[in-house]
N, C-alpha and C positions, 0 to 999 in steps of 0.2 A: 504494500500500500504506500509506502513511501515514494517509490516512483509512480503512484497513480496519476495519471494527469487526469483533469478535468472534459478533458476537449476526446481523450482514450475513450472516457465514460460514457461521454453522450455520444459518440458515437459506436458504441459495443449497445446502449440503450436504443438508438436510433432516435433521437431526441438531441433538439441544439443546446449550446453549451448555456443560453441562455433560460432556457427551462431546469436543467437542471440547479443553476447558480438561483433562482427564481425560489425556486424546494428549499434547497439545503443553506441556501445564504454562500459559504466558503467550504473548503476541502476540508476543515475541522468537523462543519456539519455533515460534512458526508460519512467522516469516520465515525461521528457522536453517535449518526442512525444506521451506522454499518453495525456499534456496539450491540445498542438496541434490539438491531435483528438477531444478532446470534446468539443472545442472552437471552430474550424470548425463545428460541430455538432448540434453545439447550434448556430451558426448562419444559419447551412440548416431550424432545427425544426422553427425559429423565421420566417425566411423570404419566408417558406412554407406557415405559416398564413399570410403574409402580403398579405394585398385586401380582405381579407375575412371580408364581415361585415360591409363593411367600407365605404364610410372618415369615419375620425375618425377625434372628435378636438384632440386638444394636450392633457388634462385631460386625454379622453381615450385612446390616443395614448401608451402615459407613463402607462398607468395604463395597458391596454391590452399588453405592452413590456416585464413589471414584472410577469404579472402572466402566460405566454406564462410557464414561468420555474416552476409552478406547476398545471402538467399535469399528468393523471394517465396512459404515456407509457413508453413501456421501455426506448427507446432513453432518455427519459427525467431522470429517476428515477437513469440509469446508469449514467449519465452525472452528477447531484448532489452529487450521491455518490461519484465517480470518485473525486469532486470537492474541496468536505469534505474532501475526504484521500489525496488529494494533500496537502491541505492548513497542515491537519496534518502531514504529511511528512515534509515539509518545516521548520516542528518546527527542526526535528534531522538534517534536509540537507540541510545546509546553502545557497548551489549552485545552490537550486533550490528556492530559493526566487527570485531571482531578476526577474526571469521567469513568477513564480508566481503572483508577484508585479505587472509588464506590464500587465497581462493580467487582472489583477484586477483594472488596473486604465485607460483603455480600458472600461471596461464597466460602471467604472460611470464617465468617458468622453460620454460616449451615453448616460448616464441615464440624465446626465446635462444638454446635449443638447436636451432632449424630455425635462426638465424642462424647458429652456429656451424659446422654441416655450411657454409656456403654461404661462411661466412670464417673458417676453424679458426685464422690467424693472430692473429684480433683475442682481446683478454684480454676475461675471465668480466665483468669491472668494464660494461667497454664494452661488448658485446655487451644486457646487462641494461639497460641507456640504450634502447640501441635498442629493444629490446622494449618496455620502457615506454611508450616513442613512440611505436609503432606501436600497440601497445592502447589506450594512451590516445583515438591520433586513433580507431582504430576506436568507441569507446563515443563519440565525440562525433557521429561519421557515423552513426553505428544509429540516435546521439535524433533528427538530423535527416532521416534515412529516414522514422523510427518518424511522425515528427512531417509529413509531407510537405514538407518544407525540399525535403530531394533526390530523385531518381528511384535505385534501386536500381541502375540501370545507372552513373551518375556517380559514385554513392557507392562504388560498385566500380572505377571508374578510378579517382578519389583515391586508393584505397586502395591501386593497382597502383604510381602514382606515387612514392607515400609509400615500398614497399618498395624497389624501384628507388633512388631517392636513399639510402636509408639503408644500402642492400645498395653503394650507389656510393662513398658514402664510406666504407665498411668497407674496403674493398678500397683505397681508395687510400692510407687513413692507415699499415692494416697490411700492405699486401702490401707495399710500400717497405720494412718493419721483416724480413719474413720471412726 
């Protein structure tokens, strides 16, 4: 998205650059409702699997939450990538951090609160670590999915591991304290 140009857009759209600028205002606005879309989008593909499968404890809940985001469909594969060239954009266009930012601290507000169900002892402070964590390594495993570094299948064991150890030391630092 960085090298999106304007004038690419409308016409990949079929639409003059004057319609589009009209919409979105500037190239910030197009990334602000590029975010939009694939944040809605990621919340249709997630809550399309919700019930499948399930109850779920909370271990699997969080664990089936994270890897909902490595799947081998488009809607998915677009939306990571999408996700990548935002957070890269973000580096040149200041304006769209703060956008950015919400929407990334949205989702490990939800990763937290699937940690919580799973270790209601641990405090709001710590639980929020973890989630970081956990998002964090997932957007580094999607670029390397995204990018064929991994196979989908491994980058979804990482990811299992990853919850595991952090779900393992929740439990050991706070259930001692409970």
């Amino acid at each position: 998205m960085r090298g999106l140009r304007v004038e690419e857009l409308a016409a990949e759209a079929g639409v003059s650059t004057a319609l589009i600028y009209y919409h979105f205002k500037d190239r910030a606005g197009i990334l602000r409702h590029t975010l939009e879309f694939i944040s809605d989008r990621a919340d249709r593909y997630t809550a399309d699997a919700e019930g499948t499968d399930g109850p779920f404890d909370p271990h699997q809940e969080l664990e089936r939450s994270l890897l909902l985001e490595f799947q081998d469909l488009p809607e998915v594969r677009e939306n990571s990538t999408a996700w990548g060239e935002l957070r890269a954009s973000a580096v040149f266009e200041p304006e769209l951090r703060a956008d950015l930012a919400r929407a990334g601290l949205t989702w490990v507000h939800e990763v937290a609160s699937l940690l919580a169900q799973a270790c209601p002892a641990a405090p709001a402070p710590t639980l929020t670590a973890s989630a970081e964590r956990l998002t964090a390594l997932l957007e580094g495993l999607s670029t390397r999915w995204l990018t064929d570094g991994l196979s989908v299948a491994h980058a979804r064991t990482l990811m299992r591991e990853a919850v595991a150890v952090e779900l393992g030391h929740l439990r050991r630092t706070w259930a001692a304290d409970a």
